[in-house]
ROVEXPA-420784 format. One record per residue (C-alpha): residue number from 1; residue in three letters; x, y, z. Coordinates in Angstrom, 3 decimals. Layout:
BEGIN
NODE   num   residu          X          Y          Z
NODE   NUM      Ala          X          Y          Z
...
***
This chain:
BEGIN
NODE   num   residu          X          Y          Z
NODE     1      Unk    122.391    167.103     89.219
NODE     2      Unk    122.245    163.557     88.802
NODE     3      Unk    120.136    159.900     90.036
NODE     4      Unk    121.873    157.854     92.822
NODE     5      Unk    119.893    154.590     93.177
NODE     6      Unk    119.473    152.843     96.839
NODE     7      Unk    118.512    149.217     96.604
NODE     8      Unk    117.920    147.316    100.141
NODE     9      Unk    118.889    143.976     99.765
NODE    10      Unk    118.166    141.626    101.905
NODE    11      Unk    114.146    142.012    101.793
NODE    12      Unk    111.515    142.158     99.032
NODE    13      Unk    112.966    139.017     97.679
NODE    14      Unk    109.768    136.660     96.503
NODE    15      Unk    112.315    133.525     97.019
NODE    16      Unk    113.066    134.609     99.966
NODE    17      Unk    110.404    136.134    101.371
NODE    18      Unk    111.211    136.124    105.267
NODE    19      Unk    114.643    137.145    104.548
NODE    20      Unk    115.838    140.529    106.973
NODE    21      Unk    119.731    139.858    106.344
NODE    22      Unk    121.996    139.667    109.152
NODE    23      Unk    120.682    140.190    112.953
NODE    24      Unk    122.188    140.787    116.227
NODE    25      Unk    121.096    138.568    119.273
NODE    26      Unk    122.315    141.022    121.633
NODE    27      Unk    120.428    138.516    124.315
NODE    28      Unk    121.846    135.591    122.597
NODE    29      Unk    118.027    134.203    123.220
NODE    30      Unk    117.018    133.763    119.710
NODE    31      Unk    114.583    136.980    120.012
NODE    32      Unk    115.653    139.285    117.681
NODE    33      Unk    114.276    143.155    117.408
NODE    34      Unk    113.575    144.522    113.933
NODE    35      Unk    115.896    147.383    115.557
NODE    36      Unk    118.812    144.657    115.056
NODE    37      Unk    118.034    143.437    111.551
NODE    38      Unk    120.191    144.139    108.769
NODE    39      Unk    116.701    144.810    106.596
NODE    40      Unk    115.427    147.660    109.182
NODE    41      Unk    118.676    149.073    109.743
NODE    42      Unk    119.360    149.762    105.690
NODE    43      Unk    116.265    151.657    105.473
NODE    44      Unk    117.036    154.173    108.302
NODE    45      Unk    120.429    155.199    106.423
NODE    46      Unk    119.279    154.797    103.514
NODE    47      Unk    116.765    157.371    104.136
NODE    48      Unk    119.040    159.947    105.723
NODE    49      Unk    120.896    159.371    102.451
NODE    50      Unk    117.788    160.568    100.151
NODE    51      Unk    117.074    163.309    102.478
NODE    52      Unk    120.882    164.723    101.995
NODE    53      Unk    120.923    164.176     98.352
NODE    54      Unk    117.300    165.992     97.543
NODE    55      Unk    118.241    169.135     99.712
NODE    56      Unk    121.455    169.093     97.425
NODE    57      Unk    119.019    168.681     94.226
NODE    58      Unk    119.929    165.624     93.179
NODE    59      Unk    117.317    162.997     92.309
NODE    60      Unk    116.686    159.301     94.410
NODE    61      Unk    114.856    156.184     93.197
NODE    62      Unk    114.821    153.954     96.519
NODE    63      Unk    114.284    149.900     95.645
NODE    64      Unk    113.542    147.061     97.762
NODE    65      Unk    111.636    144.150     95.710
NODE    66      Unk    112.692    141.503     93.788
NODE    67      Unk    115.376    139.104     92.776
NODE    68      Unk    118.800    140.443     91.895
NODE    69      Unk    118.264    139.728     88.303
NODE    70      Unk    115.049    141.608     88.231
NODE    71      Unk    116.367    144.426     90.460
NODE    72      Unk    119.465    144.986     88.267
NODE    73      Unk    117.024    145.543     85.131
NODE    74      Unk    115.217    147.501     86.396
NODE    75      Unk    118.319    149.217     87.301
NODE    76      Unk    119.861    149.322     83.849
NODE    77      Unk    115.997    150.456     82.753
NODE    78      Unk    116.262    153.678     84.946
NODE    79      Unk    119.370    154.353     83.703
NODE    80      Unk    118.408    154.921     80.281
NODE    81      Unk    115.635    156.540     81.143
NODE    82      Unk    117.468    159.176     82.938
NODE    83      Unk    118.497    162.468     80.611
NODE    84      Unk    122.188    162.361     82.493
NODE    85      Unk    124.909    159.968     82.465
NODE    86      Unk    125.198    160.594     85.995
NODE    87      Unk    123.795    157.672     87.929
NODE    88      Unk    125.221    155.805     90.457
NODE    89      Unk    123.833    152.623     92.294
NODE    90      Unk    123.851    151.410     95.736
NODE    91      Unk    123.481    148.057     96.968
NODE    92      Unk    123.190    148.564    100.731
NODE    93      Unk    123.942    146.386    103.156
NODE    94      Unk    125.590    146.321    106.983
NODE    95      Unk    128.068    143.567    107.624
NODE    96      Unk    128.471    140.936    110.478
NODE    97      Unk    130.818    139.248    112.008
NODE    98      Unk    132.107    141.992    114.901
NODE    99      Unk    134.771    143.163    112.248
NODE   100      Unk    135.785    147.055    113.061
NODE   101      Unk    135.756    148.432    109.510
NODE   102      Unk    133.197    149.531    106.956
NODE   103      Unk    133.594    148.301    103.219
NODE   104      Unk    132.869    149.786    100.027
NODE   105      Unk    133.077    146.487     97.238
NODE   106      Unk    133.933    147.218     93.356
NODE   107      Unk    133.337    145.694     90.721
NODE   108      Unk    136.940    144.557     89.170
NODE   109      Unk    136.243    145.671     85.996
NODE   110      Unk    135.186    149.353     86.407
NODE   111      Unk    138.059    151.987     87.249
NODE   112      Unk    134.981    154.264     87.960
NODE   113      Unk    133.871    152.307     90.760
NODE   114      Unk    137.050    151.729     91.989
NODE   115      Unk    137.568    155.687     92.111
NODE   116      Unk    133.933    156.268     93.725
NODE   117      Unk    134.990    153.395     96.351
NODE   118      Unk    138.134    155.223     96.942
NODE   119      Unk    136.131    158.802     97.576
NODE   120      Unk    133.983    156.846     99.999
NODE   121      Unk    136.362    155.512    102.056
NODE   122      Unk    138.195    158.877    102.015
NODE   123      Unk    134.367    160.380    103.033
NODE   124      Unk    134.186    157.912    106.096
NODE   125      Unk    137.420    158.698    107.216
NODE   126      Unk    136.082    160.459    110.135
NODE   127      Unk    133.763    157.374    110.808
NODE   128      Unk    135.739    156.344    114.382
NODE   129      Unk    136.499    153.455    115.436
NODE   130      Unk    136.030    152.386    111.776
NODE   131      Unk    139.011    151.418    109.441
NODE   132      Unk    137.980    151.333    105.775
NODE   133      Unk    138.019    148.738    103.045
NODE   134      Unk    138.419    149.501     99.546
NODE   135      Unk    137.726    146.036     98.156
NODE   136      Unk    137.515    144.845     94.704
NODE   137      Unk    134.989    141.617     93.950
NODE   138      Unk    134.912    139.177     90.949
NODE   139      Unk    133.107    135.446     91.235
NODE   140      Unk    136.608    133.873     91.337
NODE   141      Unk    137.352    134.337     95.092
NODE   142      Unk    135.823    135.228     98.455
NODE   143      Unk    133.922    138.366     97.278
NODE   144      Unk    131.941    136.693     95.017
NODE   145      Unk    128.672    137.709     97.528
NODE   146      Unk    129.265    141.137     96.902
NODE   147      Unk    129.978    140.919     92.943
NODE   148      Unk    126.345    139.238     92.743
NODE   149      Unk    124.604    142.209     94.124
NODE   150      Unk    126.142    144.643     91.467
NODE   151      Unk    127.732    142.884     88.414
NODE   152      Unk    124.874    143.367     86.153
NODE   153      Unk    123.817    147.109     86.463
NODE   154      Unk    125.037    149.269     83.742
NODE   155      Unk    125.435    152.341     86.292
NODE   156      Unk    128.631    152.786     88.563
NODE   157      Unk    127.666    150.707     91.417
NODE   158      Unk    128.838    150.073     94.590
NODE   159      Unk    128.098    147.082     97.379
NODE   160      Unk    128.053    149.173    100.637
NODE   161      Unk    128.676    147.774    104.122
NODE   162      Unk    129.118    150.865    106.153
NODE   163      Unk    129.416    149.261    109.997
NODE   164      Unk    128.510    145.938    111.273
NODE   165      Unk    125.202    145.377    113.033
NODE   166      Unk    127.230    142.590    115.573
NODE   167      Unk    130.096    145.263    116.878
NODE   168      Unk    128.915    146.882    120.099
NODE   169      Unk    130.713    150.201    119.337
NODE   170      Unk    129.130    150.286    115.967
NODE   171      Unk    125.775    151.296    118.067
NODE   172      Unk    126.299    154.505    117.573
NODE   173      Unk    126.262    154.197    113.378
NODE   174      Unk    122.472    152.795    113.882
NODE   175      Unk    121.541    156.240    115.641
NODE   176      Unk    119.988    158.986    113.662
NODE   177      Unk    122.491    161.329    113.950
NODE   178      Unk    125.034    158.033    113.037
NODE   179      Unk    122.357    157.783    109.802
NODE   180      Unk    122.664    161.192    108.893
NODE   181      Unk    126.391    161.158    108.687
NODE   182      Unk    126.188    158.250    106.363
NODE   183      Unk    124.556    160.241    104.274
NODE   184      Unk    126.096    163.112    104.748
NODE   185      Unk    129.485    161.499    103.718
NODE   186      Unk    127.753    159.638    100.792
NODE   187      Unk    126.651    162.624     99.278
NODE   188      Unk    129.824    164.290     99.207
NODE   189      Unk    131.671    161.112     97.980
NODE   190      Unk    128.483    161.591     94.943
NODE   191      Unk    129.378    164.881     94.282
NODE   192      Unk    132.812    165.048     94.103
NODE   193      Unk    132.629    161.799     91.790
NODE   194      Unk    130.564    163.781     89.231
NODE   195      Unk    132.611    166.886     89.180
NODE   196      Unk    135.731    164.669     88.937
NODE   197      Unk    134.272    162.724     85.838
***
């Protein structure tokens, strides 16, 4: 058993307090539906992704509030409250841009995230038309986005960017049954980290 930790970014933020993320103006009329906002559309997978992991018995703390700063200590705080080593963290996100792959970001300095980004991509595999993106991210270069949303948590962590909300054959990934094979292939990508460890 272990604690995987879901944190949707891109609302909850106090600075930011009207932030949803990235959107999709399928109209191109500047009227967007929450059903196209980056901030709706983490919640739905992210919530097929709890529902997978409890009926395998693992354990699911679900954040959405705060700066970075203040959600990565909190974070760190669960962590140690936790009676396993086995915690992983989440930043979730969906991409933009009409690219055709989904991404799974590492933080350069941790082989372990590195190997749970490389059992992700290997999960999505069957995720068609997807390609997949193991990508590493430091502050020195173009990933520098994604190293802010996970450099500071103590736990394995990835920055997740499973589809993008822009691509129209990427409709299908916002579906429920497109949510609950997210999470279907998240949980095993969990799993087979912590027997591998």
């Amino acid at each position: 058993m272990g604690l995987v930790i879901f944190d949707r970014q891109h609302v909850g933020n106090p600075k930011k307090i009207k932030s949803v993320g990235a959107v999709n103006d399928k109209n191109n009329d500047g009227k967007i539906e929450p059903d196209e906002m980056e901030g709706i559309l983490t919640a739905r997978y992210i919530m097929e992704c709890e529902i997978e992991l409890r009926k395998r018995g693992h354990d699911v703390i679900v954040i959405s509030d705060g700066t970075y700063p203040d959600r990565h200590a909190r974070v760190n705080e669960y962590k140690s409250l936790y009676p396993s080593n086995d915690v992983i963290y989440f930043a979730c996100h969906i991409n933009a841009g009409r690219g055709d792959y989904c991404s799974f970001f590492w933080d350069y300095r941790s082989s372990s995230g590195l190997k749970l980004a490389r059992l992700l991509a290997d999960e999505f595999k069957t995720f068609e038309p997807l390609k997949r993106k193991v990508i590493s991210c430091q502050l020195s270069d173009w990933t520098k986005n994604a190293f802010y949303t996970i450099r500071n948590v103590s736990p394995v962590a990835i920055c997740l960017e499973p589809y993008f909300i822009d691509h129209p054959e990427h409709d299908i990934y916002k579906t429920t049954i497109g949510c609950q094979n997210i999470g279907y292939w998240i949980a095993n990508a969990v799993e087979k980290f912590w027997s591998e460890s």
